[in-house]
C-alpha positions as CSV (number, residue, x, y, z in Angstrom):
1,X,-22.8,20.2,5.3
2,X,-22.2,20.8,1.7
3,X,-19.8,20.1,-0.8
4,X,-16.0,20.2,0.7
5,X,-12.9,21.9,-0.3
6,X,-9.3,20.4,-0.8
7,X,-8.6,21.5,2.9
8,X,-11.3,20.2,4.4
9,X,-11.2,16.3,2.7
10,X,-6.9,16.5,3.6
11,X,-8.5,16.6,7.2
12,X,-10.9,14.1,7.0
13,X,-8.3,11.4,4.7
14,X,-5.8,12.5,8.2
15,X,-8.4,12.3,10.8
16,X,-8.9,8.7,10.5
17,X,-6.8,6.3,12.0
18,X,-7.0,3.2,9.9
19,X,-5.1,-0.2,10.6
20,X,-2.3,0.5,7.1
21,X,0.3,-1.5,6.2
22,X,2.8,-0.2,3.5
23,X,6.0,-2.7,3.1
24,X,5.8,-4.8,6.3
25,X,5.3,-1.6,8.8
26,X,2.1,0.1,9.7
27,X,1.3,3.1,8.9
28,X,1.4,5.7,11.5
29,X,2.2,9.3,9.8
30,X,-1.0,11.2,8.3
31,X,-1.6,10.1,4.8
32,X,-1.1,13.5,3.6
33,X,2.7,13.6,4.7
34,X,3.7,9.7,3.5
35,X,5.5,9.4,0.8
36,X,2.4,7.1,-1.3
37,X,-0.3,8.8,-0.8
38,X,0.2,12.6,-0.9
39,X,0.4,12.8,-4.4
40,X,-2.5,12.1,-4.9
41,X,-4.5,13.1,-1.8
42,X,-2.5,16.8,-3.2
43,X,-3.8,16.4,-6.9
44,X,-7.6,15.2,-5.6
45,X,-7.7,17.9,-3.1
46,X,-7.5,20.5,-6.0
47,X,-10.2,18.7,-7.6
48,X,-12.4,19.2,-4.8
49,X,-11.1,23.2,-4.3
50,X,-12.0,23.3,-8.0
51,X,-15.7,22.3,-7.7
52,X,-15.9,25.0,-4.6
53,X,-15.1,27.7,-7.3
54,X,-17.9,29.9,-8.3
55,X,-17.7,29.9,-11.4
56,X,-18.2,26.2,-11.5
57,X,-21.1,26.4,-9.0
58,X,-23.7,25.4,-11.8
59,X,-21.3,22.8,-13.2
60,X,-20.0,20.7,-10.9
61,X,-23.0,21.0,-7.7
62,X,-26.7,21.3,-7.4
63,X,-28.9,22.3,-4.5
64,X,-29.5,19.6,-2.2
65,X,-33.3,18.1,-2.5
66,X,-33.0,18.1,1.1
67,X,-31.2,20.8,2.9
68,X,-31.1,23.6,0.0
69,X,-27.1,23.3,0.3
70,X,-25.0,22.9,-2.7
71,X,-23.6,19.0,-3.5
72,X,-21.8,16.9,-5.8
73,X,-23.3,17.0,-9.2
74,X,-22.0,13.2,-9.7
75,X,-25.0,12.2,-7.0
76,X,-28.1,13.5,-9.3
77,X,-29.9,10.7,-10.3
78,X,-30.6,11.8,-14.1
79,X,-34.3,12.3,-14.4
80,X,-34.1,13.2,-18.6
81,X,-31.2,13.4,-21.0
82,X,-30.1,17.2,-19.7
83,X,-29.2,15.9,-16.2
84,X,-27.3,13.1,-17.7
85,X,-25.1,15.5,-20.0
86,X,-24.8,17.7,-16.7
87,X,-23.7,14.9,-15.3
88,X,-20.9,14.2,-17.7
89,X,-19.8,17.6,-18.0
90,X,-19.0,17.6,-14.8
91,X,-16.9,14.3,-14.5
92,X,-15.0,16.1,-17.9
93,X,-14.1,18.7,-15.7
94,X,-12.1,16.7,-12.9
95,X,-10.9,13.9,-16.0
96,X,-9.4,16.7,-17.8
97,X,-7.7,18.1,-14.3
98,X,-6.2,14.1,-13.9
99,X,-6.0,13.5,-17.8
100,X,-8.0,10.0,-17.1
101,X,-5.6,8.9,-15.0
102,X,-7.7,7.9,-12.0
103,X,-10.1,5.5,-12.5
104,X,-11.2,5.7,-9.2
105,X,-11.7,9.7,-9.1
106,X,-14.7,10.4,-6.3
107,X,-17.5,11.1,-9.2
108,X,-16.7,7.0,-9.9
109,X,-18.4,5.9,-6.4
110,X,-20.3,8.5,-6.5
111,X,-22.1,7.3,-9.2
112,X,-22.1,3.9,-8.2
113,X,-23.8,4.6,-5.3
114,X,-26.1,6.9,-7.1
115,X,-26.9,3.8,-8.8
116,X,-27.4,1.4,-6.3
117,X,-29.6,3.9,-4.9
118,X,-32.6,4.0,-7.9
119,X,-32.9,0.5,-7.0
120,X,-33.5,0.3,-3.2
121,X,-37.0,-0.7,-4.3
122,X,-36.2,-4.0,-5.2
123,X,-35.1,-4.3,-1.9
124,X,-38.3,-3.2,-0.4
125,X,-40.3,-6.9,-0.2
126,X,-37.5,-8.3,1.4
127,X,-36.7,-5.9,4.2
128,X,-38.1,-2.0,4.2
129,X,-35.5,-1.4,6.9
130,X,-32.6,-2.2,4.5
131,X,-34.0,-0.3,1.8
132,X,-34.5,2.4,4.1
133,X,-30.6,1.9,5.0
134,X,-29.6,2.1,1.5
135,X,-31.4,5.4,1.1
136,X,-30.3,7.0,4.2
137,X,-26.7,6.6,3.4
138,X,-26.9,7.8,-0.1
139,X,-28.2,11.1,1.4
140,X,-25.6,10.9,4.3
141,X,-22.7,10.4,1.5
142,X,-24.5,13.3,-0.8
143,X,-24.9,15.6,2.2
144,X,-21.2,15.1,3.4
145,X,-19.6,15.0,0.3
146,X,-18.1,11.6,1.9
147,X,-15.3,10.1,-0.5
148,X,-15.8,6.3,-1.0
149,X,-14.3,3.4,-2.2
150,X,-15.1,-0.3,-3.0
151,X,-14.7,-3.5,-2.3
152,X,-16.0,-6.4,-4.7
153,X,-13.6,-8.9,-5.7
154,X,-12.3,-11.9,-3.9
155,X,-8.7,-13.3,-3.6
156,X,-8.9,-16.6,-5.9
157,X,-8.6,-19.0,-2.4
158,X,-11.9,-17.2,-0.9
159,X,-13.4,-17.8,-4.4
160,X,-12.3,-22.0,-5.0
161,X,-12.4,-22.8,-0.8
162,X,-16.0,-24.6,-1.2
163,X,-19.7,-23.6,-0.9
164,X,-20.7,-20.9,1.4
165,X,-22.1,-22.9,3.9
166,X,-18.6,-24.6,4.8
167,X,-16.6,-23.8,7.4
168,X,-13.6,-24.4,6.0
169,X,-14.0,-21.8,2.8
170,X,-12.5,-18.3,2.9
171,X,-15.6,-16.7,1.5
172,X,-16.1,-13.6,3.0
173,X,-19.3,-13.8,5.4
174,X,-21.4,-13.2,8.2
175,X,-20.2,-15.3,10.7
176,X,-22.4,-13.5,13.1
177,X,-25.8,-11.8,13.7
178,X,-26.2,-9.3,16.5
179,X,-28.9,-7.0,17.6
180,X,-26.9,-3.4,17.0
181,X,-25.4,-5.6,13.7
182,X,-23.6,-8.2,11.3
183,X,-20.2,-9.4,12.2
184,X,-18.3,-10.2,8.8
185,X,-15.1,-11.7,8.0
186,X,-13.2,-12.3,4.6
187,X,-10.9,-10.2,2.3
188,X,-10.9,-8.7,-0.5
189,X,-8.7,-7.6,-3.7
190,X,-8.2,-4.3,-5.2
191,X,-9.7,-1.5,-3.2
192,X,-8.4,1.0,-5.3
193,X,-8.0,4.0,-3.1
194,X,-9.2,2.6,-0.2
195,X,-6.7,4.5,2.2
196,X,-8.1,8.1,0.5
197,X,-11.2,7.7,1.1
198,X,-13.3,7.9,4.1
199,X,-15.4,5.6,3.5
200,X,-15.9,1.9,1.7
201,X,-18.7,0.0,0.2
202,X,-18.8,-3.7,0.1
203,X,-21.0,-5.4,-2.2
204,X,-19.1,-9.2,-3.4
205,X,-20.7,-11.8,-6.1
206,X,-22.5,-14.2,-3.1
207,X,-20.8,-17.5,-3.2
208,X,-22.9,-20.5,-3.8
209,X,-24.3,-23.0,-1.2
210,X,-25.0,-27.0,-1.4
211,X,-27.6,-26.7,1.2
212,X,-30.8,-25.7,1.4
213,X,-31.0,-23.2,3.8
214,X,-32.9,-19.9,3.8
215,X,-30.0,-17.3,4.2
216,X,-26.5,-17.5,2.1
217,X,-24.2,-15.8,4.7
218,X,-22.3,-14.5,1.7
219,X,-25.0,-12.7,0.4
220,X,-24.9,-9.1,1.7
221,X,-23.8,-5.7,1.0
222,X,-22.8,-2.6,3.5
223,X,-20.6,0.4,3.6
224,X,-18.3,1.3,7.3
225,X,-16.0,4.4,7.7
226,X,-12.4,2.7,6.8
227,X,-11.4,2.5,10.5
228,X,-13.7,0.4,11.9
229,X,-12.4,-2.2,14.6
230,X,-11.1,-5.4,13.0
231,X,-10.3,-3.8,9.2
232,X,-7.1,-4.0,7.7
233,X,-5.2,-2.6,4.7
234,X,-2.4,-4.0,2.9
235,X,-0.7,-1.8,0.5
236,X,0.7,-2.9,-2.9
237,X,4.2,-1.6,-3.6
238,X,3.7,2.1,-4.4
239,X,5.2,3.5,-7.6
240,X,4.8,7.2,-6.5
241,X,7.4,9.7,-6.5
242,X,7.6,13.0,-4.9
243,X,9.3,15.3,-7.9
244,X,7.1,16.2,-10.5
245,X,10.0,16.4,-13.2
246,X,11.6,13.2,-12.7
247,X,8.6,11.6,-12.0
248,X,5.3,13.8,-13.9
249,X,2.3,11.3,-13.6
250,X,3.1,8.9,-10.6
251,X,4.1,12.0,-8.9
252,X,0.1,13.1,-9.2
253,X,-1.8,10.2,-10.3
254,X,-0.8,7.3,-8.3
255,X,-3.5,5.3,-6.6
256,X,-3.0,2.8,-4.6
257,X,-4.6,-0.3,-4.5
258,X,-5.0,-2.5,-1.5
259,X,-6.1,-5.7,-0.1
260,X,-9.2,-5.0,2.6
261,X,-9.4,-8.2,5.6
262,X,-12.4,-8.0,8.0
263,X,-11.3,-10.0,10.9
264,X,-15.0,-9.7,12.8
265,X,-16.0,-6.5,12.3
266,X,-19.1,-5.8,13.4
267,X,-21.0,-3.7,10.8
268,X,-23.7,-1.0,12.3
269,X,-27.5,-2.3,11.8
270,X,-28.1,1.0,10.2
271,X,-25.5,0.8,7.4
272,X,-26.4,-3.1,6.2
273,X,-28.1,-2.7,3.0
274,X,-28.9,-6.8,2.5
275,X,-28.8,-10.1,4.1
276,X,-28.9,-13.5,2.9
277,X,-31.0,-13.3,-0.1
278,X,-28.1,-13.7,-2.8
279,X,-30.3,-12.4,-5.5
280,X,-30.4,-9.3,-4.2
281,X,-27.1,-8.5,-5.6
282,X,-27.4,-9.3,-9.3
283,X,-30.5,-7.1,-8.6
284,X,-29.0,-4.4,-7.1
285,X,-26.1,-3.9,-10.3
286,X,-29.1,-5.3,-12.6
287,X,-32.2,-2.7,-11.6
288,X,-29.7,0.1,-10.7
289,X,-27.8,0.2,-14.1
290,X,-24.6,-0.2,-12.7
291,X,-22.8,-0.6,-15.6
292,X,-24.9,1.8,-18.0
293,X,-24.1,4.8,-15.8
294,X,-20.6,3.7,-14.4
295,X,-19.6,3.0,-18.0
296,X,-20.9,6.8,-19.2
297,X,-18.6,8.1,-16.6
298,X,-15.8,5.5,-17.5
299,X,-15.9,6.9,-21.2
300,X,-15.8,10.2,-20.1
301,X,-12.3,9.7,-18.3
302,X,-11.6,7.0,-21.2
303,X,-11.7,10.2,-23.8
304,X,-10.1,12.5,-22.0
305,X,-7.2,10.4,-21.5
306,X,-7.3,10.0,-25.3
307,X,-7.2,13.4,-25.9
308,X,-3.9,13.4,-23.3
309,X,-2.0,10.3,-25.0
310,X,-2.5,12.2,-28.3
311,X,-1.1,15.6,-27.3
312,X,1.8,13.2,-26.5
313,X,2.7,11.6,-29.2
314,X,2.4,15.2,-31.2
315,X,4.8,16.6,-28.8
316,X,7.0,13.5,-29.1
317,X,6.8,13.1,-32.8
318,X,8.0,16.8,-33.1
319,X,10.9,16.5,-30.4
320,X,11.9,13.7,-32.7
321,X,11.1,15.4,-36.2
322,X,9.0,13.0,-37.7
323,X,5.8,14.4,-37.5
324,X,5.7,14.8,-41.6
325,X,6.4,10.8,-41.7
326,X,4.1,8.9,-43.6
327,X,4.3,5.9,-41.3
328,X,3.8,8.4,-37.9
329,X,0.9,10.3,-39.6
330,X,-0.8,6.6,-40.4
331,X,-0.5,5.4,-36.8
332,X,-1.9,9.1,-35.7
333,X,-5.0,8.9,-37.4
334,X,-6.1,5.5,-36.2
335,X,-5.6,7.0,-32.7
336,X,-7.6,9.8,-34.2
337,X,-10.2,7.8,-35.5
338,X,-9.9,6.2,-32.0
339,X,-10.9,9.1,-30.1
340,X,-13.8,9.9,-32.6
341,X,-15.1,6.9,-32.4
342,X,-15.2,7.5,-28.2
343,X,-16.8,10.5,-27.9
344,X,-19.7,9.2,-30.9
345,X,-19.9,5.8,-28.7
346,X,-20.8,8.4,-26.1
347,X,-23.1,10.6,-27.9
348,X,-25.0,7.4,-29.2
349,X,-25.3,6.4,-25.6
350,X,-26.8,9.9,-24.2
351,X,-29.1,10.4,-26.9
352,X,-30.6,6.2,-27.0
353,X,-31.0,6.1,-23.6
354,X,-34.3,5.6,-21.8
355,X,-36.2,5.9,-19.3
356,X,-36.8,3.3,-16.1
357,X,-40.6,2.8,-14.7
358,X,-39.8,4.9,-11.6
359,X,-38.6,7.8,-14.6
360,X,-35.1,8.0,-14.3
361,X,-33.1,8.2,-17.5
362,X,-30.3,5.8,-18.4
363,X,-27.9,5.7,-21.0
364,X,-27.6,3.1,-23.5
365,X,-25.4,0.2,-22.4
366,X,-24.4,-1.2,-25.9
367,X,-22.5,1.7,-27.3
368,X,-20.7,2.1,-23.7
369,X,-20.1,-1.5,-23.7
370,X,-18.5,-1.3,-27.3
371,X,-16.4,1.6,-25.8
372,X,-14.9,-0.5,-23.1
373,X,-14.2,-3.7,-25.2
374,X,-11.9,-1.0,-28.0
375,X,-10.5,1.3,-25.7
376,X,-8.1,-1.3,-23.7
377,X,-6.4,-2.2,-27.0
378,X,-6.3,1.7,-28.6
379,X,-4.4,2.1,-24.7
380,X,-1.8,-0.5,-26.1
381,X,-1.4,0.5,-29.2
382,X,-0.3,4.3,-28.0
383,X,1.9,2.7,-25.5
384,X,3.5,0.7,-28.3
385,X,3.8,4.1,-30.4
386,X,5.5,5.7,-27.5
387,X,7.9,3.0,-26.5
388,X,8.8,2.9,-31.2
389,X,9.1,6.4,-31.2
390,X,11.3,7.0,-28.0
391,X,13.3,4.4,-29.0
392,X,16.4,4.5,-26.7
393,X,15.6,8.0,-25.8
394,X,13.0,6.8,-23.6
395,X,16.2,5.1,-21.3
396,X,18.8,7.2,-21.0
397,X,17.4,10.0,-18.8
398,X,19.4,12.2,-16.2
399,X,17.5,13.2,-13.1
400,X,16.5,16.8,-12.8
401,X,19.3,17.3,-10.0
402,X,22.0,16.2,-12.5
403,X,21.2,20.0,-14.2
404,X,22.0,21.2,-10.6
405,X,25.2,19.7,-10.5
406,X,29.0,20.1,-11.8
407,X,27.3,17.7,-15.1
408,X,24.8,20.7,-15.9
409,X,26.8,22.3,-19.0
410,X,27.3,18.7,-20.3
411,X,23.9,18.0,-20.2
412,X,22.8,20.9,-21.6
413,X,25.3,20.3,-24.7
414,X,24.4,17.1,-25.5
415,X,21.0,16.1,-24.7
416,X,19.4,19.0,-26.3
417,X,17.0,19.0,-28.9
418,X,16.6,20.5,-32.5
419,X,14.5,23.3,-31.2
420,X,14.4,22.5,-27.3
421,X,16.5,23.4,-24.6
422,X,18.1,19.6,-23.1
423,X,16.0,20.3,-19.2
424,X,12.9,20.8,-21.5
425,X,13.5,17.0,-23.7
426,X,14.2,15.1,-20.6
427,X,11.3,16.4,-19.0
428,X,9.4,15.2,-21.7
429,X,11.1,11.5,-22.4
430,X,10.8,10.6,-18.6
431,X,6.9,11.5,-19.0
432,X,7.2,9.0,-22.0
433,X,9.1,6.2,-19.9
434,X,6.9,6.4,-17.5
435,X,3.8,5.8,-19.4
436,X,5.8,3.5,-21.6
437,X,8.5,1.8,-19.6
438,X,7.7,2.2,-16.0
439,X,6.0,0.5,-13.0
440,X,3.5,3.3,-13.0
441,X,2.5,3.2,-16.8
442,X,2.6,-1.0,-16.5
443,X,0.0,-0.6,-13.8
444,X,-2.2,1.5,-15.7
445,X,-2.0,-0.9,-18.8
446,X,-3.2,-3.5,-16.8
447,X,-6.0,-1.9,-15.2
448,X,-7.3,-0.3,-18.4
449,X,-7.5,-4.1,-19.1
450,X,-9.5,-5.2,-16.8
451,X,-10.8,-2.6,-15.7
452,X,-14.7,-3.1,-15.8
453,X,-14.1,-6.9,-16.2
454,X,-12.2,-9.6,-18.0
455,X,-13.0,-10.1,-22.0
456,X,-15.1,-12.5,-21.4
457,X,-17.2,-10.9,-18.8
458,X,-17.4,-7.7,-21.2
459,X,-18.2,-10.0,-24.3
460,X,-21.0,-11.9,-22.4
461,X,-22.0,-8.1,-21.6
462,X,-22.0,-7.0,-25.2
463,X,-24.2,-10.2,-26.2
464,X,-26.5,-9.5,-23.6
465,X,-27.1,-5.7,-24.4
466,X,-27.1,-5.4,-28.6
467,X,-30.3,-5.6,-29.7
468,X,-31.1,-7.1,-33.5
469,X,-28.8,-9.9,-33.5
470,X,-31.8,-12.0,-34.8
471,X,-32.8,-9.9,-37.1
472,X,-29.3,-9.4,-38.6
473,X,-29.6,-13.2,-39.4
474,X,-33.3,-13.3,-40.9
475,X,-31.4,-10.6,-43.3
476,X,-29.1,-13.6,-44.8
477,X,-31.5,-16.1,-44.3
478,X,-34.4,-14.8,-46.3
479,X,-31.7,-13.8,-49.0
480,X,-30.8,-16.9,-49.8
481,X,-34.1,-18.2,-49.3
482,X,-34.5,-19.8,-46.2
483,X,-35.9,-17.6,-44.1
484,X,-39.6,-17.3,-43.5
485,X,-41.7,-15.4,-46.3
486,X,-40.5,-15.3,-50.2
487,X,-36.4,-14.9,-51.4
488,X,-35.6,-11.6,-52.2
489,X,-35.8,-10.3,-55.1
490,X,-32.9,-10.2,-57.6
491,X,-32.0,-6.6,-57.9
């Protein structure tokens, strides 16, 4: 089929029946109609009705290599430097409907998986059957317009239990090897969106063995509808809210992250991807350019939520009239300079990119990797400007029924503005609190944070990826004369 409509992925998110646990109950109501999750399932429904609209056909889909249909745009692998700008165009479209506030928007997987795909080669000489696996359900996932999420990171006792080969560690593993599949258990952290989705990969760091033996049984990578036998999903506390005044981003933009256990669920032959060879998985990140072109699309949502947290402190700045303040107008421009600096980090990655040996183009990873180590703290340095320029406004804020009740004409005396009506400025400070004060704008702090690793991993990423650092040193070196060849000359 070809790419779906709001209505249709409501169906599909409500169709399943997945073992959900939200605050100590299990889940039983259609995701759509609980209180957590239809804000969101509501906000990326009308991202997928928006990509169905004609005329975004050419923007957002292209015809199907194998059935002529129209799909995803975020599937193309780029093959030169105009797919990769279609590519981005399209992931501004949806970032500017969210405002960057979902990190895990569907063109995030998408690409992932897009990713993973270009290197199902390097899988070939260990197994051509898994290879074929990984290719088959890239086409099934293009083809179905299937929304995915992830699991890759390990709760801190499956990571320190001991070796793989152990029977007493928690690492998550095959425990099992059948003819019609793998039989897995384990858990795993932060499946952002996994109740959403239909669909989720699994790909953890192998953990290391002290044996010898052939096969590391946690050493493999797969993808299962959400509701096979034997998953379960534990929900963090939700900080969604249904009204969209009291409550304007969480309201929309809350995703929920969970904790993902496979108690022996036997994974389908056909969806295993690789087995027991633990190399396989740098290779697969490595050879697929994971992190070039999931760090392309990050930036993308990275500057349009820029663009959003600077409209904001404009608007604030004027509710509070101090936009003409020196001090406010020297904080602005750094965020200014901020945002510039983004969308050239970008440019300089689209246009440096190259191409692979099978001729698929790819970004440059430095200048996305520089983007991800400076946009974390520009994130905290807004929130700081919002939380200093709300000051104690960003507190003391009625609820939008206190203007429906016997309290209205108070309200609208005293909490009004210089040139805005008191509804309108409480609308705006409780967007500010909850960017800068509440649960819902502490979570997103922290996962801008860490969001494509800790500061180490990103730093050893940086090193890894800028080119010249060696010749930046012969430059000082054969100044002052002890570098190779004669000192330079006195100018």
């Amino acid at each position: 089929m070809p790419i779906k409509n709001g209505k249709q992925y409501i169906e599909r998110v409500d169709r399943q029946r997945i073992r959900l646990w939200y605050n100590g109950e299990r889940v039983n109501v259609p995701l759509s109609e609980h209180p957590a999750f239809r804000g969101l399932i509501r906000t990326q429904a009308a991202m997928y009705d928006e990509q169905c609209e004609e005329h975004h056909r050419d923007d957002m889909t292209y015809i199907s290599p194998t059935t002529g249909e129209r799909v995803g745009l975020s599937f193309l692998p780029p093959a030169n430097l105009a797919d990769l700008v279609r590519r981005r165009k399209m992931s501004e479209i949806w970032a500017n409907l969210h405002h960057g506030f979902l990190g895990r928007s569907p063109d995030y997987m998408n690409t992932a998986l897009m990713s993973f795909y270009t290197a199902s080669s390097a899988l070939e000489e260990y197994s051509p059957e898994h290879a074929q696996n990984l290719r088959a359900y890239y086409e099934y996932c293009r083809e179905n317009d299937n929304t995915l999420s992830h699991a890759f990171v390990q709760p801190l006792a499956s990571k320190m239990s001991g070796p793989a080969d152990r029977e007493e560690s928690l690492a998550a593993k095959v425990i099992d090897i059948r003819p019609e599949g793998l039989v897995v258990s384990g858990a795993f952290l932060m499946a952002t969106q996994g109740p959403t989705c239909e669909e989720i990969l699994v790909l953890p760091t192998p953990t290391f063995m002290l044996g010898e033996g052939p096969l590391n049984p946690t050493a493999f990578a797969f993808a299962v509808p959400n509701d096979l036998e034997g998953m379960t999903f534990i929900c963090r506390e939700s900080h969604a809210h249904d009204s969209n005044y009291d409550y304007p981003l969480s309201s929309r933009y809350e995703e929920m992250d969970t904790m993902v256990i496979f108690d022996r669920v036997l994974v389908p032959r056909e969806r295993v991807f690789y087995y027991g060879e633990e190399q396989l998985c740098e290779r697969l990140f490595r050879e697929g350019n994971f992190h070039a072109y999931a760090g392309h699309h990050i930036l993308t949502r990275y500057i349009a939520k820029t663009e959003f947290l600077l409209g904001l402190l404009q608007v604030l700045a004027e509710e509070q009239n101090m936009e003409a303040e020196p001090l406010f107008v020297n904080q602005l421009v750094k965020v200014m300079a901020g945002l510039e600096n983004l969308k050239a980090l970008r440019l300089a990655a689209e246009t440096g990119g190259s191409y692979t040996p099978s001729g698929r183009y790819v970004p440059a990873l430095a200048p996305l990797t520089a983007a991800g180590i400076q946009f974390p703290d520009l994130h905290e340095v807004v929130m700081r400007m919002i939380r200093s320029m709300s000051a104690s406004q960003l507190i003391m804020n009625p609820f939008e029924a206190d203007f429906n009740s016997e309290n209205q004409s108070y309200l609208e005396s005293y909490l009004q503005g210089i040139s805005s009506a008191a509804k309108d400025r409480i609308a705006l400070f409780r967007l500010a609190w909850e960017l800068g004060g509440g649960a819902f704008g502490g979570r997103q702090n922290q996962f801008e944070r860490f969001f494509f690793g800790n500061g180490k991993t990103i730093a050893n990423r940086m090193c890894e990826c800028c080119v010249g650092l060696e010749d930046y040193k012969s430059k000082v070196l054969r100044l002052i004369g002890r570098g190779e060849g004669t000192q330079e000359t006195m100018l």
